[in-house]
DRENMARRO-569734 format. One line per field, with one value per residue (C-alpha): residue number from 1; residue in three letters; chain; x, y, z. Coordinates in steps of 0.2 Angstrom, whole numbers, padded with zeros to 4 digits, always signed. Each point is the difference from the previous one (the first is absolute). Layout:
// DRENMARRO-569734
n: c(NUM	...)
res: c(ala	...)
chain: c(A	...)
X: c(X	...)
Y: c(Y	...)
Z: c(Z	...)
END
This chain:
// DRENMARRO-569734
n: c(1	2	3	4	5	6	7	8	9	10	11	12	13	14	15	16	17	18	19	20	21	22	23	24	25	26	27	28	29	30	31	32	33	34	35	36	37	38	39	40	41	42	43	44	45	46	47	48	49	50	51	52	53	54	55	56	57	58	59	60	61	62	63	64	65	66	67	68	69	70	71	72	73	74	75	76	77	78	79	80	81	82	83	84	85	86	87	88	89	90	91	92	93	94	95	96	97	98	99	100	101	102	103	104	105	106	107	108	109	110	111	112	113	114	115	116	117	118	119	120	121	122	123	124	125	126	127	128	129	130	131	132	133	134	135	136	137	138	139	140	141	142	143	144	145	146	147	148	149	150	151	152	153	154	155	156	157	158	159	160	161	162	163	164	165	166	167	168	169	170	171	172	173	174	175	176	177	178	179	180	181	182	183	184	185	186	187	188	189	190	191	192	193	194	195	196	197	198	199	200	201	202	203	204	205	206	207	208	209	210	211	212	213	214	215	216	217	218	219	220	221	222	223	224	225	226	227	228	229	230	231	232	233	234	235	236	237	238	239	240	241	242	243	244	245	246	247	248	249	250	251	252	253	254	255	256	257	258	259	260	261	262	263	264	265	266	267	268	269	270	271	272	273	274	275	276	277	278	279	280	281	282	283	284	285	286	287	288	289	290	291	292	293	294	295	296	297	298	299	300	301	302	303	304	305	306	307	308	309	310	311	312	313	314	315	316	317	318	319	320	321	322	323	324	325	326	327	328	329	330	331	332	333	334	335	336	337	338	339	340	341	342	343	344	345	346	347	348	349	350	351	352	353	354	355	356	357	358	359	360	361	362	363	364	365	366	367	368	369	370	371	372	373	374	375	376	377	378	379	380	381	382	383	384	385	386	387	388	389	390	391	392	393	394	395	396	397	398	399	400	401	402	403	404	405	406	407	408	409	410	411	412	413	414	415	416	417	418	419	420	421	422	423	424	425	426	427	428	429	430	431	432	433	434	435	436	437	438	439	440	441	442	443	444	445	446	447	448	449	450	451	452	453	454	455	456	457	458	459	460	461	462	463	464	465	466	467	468	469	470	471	472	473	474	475	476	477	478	479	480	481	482	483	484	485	486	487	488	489	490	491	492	493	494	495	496	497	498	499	500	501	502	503	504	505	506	507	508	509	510	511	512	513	514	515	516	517	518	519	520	521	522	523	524	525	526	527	528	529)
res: c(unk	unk	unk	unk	unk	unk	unk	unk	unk	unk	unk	unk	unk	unk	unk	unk	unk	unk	unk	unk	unk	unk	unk	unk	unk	unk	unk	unk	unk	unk	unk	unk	unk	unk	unk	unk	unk	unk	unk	unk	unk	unk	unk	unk	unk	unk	unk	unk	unk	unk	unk	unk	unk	unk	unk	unk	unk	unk	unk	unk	unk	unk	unk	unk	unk	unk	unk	unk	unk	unk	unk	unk	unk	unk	unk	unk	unk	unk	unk	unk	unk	unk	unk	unk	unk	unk	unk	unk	unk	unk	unk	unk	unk	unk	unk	unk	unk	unk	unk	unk	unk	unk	unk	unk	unk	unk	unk	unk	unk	unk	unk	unk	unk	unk	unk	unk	unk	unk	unk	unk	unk	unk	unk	unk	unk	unk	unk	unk	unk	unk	unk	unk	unk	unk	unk	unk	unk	unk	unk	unk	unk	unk	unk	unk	unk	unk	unk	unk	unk	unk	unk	unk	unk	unk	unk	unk	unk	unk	unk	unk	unk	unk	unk	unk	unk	unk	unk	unk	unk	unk	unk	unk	unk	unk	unk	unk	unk	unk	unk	unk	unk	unk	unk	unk	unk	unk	unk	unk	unk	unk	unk	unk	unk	unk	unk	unk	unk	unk	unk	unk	unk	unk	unk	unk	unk	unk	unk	unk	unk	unk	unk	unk	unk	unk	unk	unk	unk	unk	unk	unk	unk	unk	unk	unk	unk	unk	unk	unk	unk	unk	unk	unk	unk	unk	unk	unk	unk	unk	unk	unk	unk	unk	unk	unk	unk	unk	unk	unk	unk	unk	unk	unk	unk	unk	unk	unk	unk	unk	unk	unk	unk	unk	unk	unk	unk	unk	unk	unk	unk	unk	unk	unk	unk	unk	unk	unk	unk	unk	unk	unk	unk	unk	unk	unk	unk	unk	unk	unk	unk	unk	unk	unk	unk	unk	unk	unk	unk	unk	unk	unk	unk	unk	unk	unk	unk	unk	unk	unk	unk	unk	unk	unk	unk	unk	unk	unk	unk	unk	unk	unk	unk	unk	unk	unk	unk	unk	unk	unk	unk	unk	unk	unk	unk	unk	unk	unk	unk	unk	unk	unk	unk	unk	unk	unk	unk	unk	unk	unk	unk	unk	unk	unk	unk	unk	unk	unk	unk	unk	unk	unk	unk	unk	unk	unk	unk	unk	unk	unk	unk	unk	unk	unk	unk	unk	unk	unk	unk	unk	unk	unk	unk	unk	unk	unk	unk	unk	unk	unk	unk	unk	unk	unk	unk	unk	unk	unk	unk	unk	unk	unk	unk	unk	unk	unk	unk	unk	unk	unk	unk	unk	unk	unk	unk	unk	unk	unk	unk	unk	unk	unk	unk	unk	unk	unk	unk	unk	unk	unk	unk	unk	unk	unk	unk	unk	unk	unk	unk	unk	unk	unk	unk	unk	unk	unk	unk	unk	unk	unk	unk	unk	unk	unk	unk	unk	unk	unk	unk	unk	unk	unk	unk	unk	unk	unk	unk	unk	unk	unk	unk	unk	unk	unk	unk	unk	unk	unk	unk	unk	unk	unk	unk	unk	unk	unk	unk	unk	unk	unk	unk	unk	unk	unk	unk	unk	unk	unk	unk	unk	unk	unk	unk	unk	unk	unk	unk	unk	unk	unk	unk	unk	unk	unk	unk	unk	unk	unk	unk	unk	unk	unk	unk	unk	unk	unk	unk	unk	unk	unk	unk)
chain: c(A	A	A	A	A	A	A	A	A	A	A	A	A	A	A	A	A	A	A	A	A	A	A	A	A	A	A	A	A	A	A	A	A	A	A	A	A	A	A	A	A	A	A	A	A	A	A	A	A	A	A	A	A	A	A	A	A	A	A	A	A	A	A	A	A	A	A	A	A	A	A	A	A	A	A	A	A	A	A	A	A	A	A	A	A	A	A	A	A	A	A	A	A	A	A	A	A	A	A	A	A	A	A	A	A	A	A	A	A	A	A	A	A	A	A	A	A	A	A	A	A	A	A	A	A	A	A	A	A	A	A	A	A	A	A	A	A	A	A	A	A	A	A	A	A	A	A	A	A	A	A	A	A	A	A	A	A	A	A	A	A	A	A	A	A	A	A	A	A	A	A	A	A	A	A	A	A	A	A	A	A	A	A	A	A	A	A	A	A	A	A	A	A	A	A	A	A	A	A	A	A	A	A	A	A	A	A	A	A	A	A	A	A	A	A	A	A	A	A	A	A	A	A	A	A	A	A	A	A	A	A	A	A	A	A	A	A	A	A	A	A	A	A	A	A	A	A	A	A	A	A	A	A	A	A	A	A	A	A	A	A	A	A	A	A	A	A	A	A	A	A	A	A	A	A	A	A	A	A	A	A	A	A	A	A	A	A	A	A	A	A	A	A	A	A	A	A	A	A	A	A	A	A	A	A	A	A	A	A	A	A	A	A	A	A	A	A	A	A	A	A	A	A	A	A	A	A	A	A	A	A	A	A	A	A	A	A	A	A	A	A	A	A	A	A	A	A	A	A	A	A	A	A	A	A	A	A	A	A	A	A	A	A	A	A	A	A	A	A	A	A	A	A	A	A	A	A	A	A	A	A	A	A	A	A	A	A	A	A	A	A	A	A	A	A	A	A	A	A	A	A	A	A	A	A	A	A	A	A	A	A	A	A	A	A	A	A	A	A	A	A	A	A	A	A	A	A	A	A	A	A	A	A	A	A	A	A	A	A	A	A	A	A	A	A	A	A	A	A	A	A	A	A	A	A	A	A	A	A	A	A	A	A	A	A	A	A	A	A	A	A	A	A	A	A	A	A	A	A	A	A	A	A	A	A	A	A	A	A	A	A	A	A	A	A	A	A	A	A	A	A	A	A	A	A	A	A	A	A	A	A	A	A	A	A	A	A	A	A	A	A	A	A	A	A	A	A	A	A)
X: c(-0090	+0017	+0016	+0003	-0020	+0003	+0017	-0010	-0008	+0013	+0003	+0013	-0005	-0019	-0012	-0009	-0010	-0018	-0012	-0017	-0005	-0008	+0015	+0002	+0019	+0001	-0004	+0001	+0016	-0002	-0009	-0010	+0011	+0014	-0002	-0002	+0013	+0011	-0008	+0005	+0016	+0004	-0005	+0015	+0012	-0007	+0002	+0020	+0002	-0008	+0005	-0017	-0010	-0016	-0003	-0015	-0002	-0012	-0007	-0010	-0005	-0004	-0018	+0005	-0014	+0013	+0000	-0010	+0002	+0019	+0000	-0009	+0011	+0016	-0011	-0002	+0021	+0003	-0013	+0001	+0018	-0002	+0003	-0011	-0009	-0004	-0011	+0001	-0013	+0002	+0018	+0015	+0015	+0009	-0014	+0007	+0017	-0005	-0008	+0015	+0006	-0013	+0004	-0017	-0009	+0012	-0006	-0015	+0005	+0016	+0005	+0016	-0001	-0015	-0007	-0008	-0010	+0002	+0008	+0000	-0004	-0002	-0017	-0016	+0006	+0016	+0005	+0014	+0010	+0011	+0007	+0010	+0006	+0007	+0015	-0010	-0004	+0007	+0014	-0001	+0010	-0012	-0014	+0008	+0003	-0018	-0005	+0011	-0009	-0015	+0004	+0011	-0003	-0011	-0011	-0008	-0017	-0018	+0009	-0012	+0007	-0014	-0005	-0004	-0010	+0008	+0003	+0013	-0003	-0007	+0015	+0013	-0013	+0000	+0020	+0002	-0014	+0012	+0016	-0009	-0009	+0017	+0012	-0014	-0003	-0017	-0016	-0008	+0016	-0010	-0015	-0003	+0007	-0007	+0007	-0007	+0004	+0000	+0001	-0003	-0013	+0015	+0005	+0004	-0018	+0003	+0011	-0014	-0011	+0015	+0015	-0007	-0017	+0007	+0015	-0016	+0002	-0013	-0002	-0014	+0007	+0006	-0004	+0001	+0003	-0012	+0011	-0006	+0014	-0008	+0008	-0015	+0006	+0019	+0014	+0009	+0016	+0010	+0011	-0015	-0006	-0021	+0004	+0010	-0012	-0014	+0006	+0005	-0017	-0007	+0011	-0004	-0019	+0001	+0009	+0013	+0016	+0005	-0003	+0007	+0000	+0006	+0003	-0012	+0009	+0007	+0018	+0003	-0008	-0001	-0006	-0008	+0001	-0012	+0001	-0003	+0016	+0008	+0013	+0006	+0018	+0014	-0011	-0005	+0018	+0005	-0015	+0005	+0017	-0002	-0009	+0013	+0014	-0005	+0000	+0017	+0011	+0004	+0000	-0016	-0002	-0010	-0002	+0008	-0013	+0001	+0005	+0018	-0014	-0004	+0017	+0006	-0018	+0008	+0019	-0005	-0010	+0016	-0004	+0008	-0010	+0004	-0008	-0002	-0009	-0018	-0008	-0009	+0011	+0015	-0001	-0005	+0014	+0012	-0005	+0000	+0020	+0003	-0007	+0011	+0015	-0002	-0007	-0014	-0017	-0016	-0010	-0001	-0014	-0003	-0009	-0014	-0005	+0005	+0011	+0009	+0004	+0016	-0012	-0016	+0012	+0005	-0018	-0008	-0014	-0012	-0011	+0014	+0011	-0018	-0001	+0016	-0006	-0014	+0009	+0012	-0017	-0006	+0017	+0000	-0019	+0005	+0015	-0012	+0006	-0003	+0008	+0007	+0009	+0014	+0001	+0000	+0019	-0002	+0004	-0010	+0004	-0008	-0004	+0002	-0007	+0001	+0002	-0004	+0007	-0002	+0012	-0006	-0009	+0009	+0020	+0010	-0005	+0011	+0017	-0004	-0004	+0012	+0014	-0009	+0002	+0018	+0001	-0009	+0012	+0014	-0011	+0000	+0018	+0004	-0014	+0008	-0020	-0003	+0009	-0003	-0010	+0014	-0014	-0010	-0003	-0012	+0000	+0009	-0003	+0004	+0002	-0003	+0008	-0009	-0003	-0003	-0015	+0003	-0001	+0002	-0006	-0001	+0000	-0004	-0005	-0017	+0003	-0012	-0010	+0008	+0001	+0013	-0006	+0007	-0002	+0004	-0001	+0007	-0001	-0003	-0013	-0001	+0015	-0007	-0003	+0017	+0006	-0014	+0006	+0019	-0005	-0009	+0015	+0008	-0014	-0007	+0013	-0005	-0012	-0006	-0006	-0018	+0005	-0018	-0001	+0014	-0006	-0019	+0009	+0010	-0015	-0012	+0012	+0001	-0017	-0004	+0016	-0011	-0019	+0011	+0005	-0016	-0008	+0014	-0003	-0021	+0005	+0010	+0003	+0013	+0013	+0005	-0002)
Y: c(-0252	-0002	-0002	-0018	-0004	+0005	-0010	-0015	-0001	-0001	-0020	-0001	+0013	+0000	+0008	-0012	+0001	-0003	+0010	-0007	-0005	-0017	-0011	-0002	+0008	+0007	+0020	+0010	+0007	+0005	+0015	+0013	+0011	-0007	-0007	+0020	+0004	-0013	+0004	+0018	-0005	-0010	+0014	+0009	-0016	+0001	+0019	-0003	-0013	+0006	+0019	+0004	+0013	-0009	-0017	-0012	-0019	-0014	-0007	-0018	-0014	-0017	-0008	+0003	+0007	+0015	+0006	+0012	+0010	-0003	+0007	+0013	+0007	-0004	+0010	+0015	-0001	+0002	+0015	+0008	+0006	+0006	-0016	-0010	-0020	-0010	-0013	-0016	-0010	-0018	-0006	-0010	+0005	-0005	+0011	+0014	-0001	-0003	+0015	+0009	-0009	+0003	+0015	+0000	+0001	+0012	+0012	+0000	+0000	+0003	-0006	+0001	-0013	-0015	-0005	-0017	-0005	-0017	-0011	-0015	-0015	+0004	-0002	+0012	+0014	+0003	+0014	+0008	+0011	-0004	+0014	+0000	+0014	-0002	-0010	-0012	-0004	+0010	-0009	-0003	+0017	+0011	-0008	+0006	+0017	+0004	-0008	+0013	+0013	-0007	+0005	+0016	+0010	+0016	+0000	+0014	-0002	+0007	+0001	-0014	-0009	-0011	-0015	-0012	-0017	-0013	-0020	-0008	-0017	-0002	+0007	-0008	-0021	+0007	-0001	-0017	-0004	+0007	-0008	-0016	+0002	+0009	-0015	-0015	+0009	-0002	+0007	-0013	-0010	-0007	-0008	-0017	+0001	+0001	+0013	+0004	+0015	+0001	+0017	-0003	+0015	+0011	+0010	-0011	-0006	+0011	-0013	-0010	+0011	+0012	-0012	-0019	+0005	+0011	-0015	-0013	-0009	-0006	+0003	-0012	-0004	+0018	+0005	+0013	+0013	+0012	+0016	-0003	+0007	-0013	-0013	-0014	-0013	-0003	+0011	+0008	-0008	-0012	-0008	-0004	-0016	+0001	+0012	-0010	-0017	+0010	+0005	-0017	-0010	+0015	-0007	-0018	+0004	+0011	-0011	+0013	+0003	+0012	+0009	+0017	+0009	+0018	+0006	+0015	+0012	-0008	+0001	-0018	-0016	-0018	-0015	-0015	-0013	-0010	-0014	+0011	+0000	+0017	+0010	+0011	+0002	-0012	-0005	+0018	+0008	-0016	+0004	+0018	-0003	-0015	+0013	+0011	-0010	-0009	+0021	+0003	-0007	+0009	+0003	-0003	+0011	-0012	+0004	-0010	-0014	-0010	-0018	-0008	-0008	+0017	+0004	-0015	+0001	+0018	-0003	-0016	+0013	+0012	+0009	+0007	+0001	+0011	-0001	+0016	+0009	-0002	+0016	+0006	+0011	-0004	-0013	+0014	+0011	-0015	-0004	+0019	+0000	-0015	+0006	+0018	-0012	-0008	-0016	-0005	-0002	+0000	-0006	+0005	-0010	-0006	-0017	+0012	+0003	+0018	-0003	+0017	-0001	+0010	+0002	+0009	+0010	-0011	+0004	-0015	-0004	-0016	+0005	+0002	-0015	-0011	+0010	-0008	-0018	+0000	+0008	-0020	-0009	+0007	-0006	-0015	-0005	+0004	-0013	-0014	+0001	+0007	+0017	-0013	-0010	+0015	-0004	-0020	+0000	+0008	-0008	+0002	-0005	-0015	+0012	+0016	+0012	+0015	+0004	+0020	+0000	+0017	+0010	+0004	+0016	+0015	-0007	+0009	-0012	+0004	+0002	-0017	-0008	+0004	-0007	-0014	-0003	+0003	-0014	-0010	+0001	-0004	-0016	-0004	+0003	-0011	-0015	-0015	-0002	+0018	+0011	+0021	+0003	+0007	+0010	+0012	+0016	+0001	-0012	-0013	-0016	-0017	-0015	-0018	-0016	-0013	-0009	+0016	+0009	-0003	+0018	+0017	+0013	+0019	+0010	+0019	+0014	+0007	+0014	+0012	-0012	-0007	-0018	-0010	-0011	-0018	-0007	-0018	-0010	-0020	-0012	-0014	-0005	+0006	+0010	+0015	-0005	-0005	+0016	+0007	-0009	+0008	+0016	+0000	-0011	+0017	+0013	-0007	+0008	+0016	+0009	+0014	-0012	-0009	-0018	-0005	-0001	-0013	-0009	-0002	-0007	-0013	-0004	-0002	-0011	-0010	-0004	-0002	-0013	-0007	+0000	-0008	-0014	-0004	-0001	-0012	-0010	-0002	-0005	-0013	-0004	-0012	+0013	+0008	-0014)
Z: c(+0075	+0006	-0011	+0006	-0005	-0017	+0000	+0005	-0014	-0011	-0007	-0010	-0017	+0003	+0018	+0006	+0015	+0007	-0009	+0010	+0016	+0002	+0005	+0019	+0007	-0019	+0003	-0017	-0002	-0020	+0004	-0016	+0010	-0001	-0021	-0003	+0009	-0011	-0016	+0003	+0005	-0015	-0010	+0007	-0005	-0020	+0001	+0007	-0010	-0018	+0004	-0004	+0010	-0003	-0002	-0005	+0011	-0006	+0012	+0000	+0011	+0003	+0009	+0017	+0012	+0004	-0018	-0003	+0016	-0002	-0018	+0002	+0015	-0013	-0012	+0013	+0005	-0017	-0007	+0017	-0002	-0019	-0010	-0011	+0001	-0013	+0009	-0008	+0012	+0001	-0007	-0001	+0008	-0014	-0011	+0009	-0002	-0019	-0001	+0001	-0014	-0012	-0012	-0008	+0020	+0005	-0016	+0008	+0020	+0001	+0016	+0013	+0011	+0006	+0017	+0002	+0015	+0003	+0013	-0012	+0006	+0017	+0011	-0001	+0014	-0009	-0013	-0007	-0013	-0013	-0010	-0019	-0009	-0018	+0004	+0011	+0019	+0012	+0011	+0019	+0002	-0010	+0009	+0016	-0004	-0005	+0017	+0009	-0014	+0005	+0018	+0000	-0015	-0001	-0015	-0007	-0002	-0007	-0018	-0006	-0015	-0014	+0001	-0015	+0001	-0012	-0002	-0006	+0001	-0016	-0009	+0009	-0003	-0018	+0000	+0005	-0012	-0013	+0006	-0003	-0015	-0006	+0007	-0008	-0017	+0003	+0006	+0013	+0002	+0016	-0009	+0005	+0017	+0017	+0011	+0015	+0013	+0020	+0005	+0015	+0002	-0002	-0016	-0013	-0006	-0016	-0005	-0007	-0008	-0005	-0005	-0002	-0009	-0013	-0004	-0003	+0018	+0007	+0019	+0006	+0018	+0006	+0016	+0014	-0015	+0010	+0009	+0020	+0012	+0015	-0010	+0003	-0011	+0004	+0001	-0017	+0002	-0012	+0016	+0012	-0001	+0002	-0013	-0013	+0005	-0005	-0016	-0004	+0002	-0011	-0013	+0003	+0000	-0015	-0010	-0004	-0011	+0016	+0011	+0008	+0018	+0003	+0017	+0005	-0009	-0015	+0001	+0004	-0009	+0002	-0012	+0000	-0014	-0011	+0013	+0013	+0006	+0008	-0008	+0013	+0009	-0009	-0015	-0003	-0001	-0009	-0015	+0000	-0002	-0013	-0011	+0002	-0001	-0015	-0011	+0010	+0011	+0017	+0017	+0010	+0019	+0014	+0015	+0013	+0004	-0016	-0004	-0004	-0015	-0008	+0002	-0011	-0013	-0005	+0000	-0014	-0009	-0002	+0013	+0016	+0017	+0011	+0017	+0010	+0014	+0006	-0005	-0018	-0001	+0007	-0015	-0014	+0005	-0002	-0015	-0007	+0010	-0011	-0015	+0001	+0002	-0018	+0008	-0010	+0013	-0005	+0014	+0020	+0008	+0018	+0004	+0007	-0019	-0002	-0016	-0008	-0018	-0010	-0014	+0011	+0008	+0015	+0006	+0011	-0010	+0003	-0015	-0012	+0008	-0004	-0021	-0001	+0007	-0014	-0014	+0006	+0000	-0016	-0010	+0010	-0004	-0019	+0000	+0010	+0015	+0018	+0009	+0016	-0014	+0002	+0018	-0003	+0005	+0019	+0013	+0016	+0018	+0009	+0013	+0006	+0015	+0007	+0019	+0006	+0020	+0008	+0011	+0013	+0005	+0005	-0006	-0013	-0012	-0015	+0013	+0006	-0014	-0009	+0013	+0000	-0018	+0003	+0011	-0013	-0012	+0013	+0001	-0016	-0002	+0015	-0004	-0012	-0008	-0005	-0014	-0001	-0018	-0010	-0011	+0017	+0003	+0016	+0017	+0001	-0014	+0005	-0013	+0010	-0005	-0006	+0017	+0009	-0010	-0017	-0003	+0004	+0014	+0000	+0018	-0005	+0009	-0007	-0009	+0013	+0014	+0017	-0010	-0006	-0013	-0006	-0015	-0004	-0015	+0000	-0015	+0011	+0010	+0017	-0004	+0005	+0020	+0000	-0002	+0012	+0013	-0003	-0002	+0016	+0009	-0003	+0003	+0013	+0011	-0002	+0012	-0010	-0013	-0002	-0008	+0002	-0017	-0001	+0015	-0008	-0016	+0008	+0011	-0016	-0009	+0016	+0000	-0017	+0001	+0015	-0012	-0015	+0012	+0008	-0017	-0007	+0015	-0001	-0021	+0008	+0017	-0002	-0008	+0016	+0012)
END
């Protein structure tokens, strides 16, 4: 492979790539070759960066197709070059970072650093690394470096290192047992309380045999708990809707007090409440943070997406919302800034569900952000009354969409978009119905007036892909298409922009304006006439 190849597969601070064939104009570009050459690589980044001549990696995955073949070429890059595995088979990527944590586990294995294969939610054909050493996931720079390792450096060879075959993932379930039983004062602080678990056929099935079990839940209603890297049911993904829908009528069928989902790999979670009802995005930051708030008043990290309601919800709790960048871990890294500054912050989360707490090392965890939720519905079940009740107070919008338009193939997309955003905010400035959001870090952030939208827009640039997403919220109705149609007033005069997105909202709402009336007429023909 080619320096630029193994550049490509850098996202952020994880490799991805495509790791099987069976997607048409998709060829393989996460190569065995190519996950050696990395995990030799990042051998050398521990060895710089521990000042150890030796050095052991965990190594684990989740149920995609690509895992064994993938793992076991990590295994070779690392024993190949004189350093030692500790395979951990099927895992969490939080278990992995956890690991490294545990001083008991690392008596036994002492380890360095982790790999996890995984591309989280991401379809079938698709795999990827992460990598954690003690002080946690490697940053976007780090990852580069070992990419260019991965390429350029000259490893020495046949000095074959051990490897050791061990799980984790009992160890790390039996923690958040603890943390429960511990927080609760009691052993099955979950008797009497229907929980059920969609895994999604990804990682997180352990949560119900593992964690819920052992706290006196009963599961009756979980599905798709079965590891299958095809994915046959729906994808593992909190944000996707089929996904979130299915979970939901789980709930309803079962009967359930809840009802949990983790994305493939477990570090991001969503909810689902004893109506069936979804607790995901604004309502899931606004639990989290009410918990929180409610021990100690501070700062709370969003990303940049969330609603002017959440923002209100946790200024009445005591607390301060600060909404940043998109990204895990540009919202992480803020929070740990804030923190070293004297600033009290407790939480980073996104609206994706990948939620970091101060207390678990800042680590995004969707099994541990879900131990907290039931430690809250355990105390609240105690004082008769339900977990939503802490969220009573949130308002929602009347309606909110988001719009994804490409740029064009071939353009500089990042140059263009972001003099397009440029000429946004001179817009904005300019127009006597919009106002600049005083509190934005990314894109550009319009507030509507009341007859204009009711609400707000964001126009960002996606952190990696050729996109330029649009969020909107309005709490009125058809707010919302008010501001679609300005927005693409405006974007529409740019060539190297596709507003077909725009274009099939307005169109949608026209004809469902057109159905609306056509029904009122048949119920009574005399209204119109």
């Amino acid at each position: 492979m080619e320096l630029q190849e193994y550049l490509r597969l850098r996202n952020g601070t994880d490799v991805r790539g495509v790791a099987v064939d069976g997607v048409a104009g998709e060829p393989v570009t996460l190569t065995e070759e190519a996950v050696e050459n990395i995990a030799k690589a990042f051998c050398v980044w521990l060895v710089s960066h521990t000042g150890k001549t030796t050095v052991t990696v965990a190594i684990g995955h989740d149920s995609r197709i690509s895992a064994p073949a993938l793992c076991a070429a990590a295994v070779k890059g690392v024993t190949s070059t004189g350093h030692n595995a500790v395979v951990t088979g099927l895992s969490t990527t939080p278990s992995m970072f956890m690991l490294l944590k545990d001083e008991k586990r690392n008596a036994q294995y002492p380890c360095h650093g982790s790999i996890m294969l995984t591309a989280s939610h991401l379809p079938f054909n698709r795999n990827g690394m992460k990598f954690f050493f003690k002080n946690g996931g490697l940053e976007g720079a780090d990852v580069k470096e070992i990419l260019q390792l991965a390429y350029s450096y000259r490893f020495t060879e046949n000095i074959h290192g051990t490897v050791v075959e061990a799980s984790y993932l009992d160890d790390y379930a039996a923690s958040l047992v603890e943390k429960v039983r511990t927080a609760c004062g009691e052993e099955r602080p979950l008797a009497g309380k229907r929980i059920l678990v969609d895994a999604g056929n990804g990682a997180g099935g352990f949560f119900v045999d593992k964690v819920l079990q052992p706290l006196g839940a009963d599961t009756f209603g979980s599905q798709f708990l079965e590891p299958d890297g095809t994915f046959p049911n729906h994808i593992p993904n909190p944000e996707n809707k089929g996904a979130m829908r299915s979970v939901c009528e789980a709930v309803k069928a079962a009967n359930a007090d809840m009802g949990i989902i983790f994305d493939t790999d477990v570090d991001r979670a969503g909810a689902v409440d004893k109506d069936g009802a979804e607790i995901n995005r604004n309502r899931l930051i606004a639990l989290i943070s009410a918990i929180l708030l409610e021990e100690k008043q501070g700062t709370i990290v969003t990303d940049s997406v969330t609603s002017d309601g959440l923002a209100e919800f946790i200024t009445a709790r005591g607390g301060r919302h600060h909404r940043f960048k998109r990204g895990y871990k540009n919202v992480i890294n803020e929070a740990i800034r804030l923190n070293e500054s004297g600033e009290y912050t407790p939480l980073a989360i996104e609206t994706s569900g990948h939620a970091a707490l101060m207390e678990n090392y800042f680590l995004d965890d969707g099994a541990y952000l879900i131990t907290r939720l039931l430690i809250a519905l355990a105390k609240a079940a105690k004082a008769g009354k339900n977990l939503t009740d802490l969220i009573s107070t949130l308002k929602m919008p009347a309606e909110e969409m988001e719009l994804r338009p490409r740029f064009k193939e071939g353009c500089d997309f990042k140059e263009l978009g972001r003099s397009l955003l440029c000429d946004l905010k001179k817009r904005v400035e300019r127009c006597a119905y919009t106002q600049a959001a005083k509190d934005n870090h990314e894109g550009c952030r319009i507030n509507y007036d009341t007859k204009h939208g009711d609400g707000w827009a964001l126009v960002r640039l996606s952190l990696h892909d050729p996109i330029l997403p649009i969020n909107i919220e309005s709490d009125s109705e058809y707010g919302c298409i008010k501001m679609v149609k300005d927005l693409y007033a405006f974007l529409k005069q740019y060539d190297f922009l596709d507003v077909s997105p725009l274009e099939t909202a307005i169109l949608s709402h026209r004809a469902a304006l057109t159905a609306k009336m056509k029904e009122n007429v048949k119920k009574d023909p005399f209204l119109f006439h």
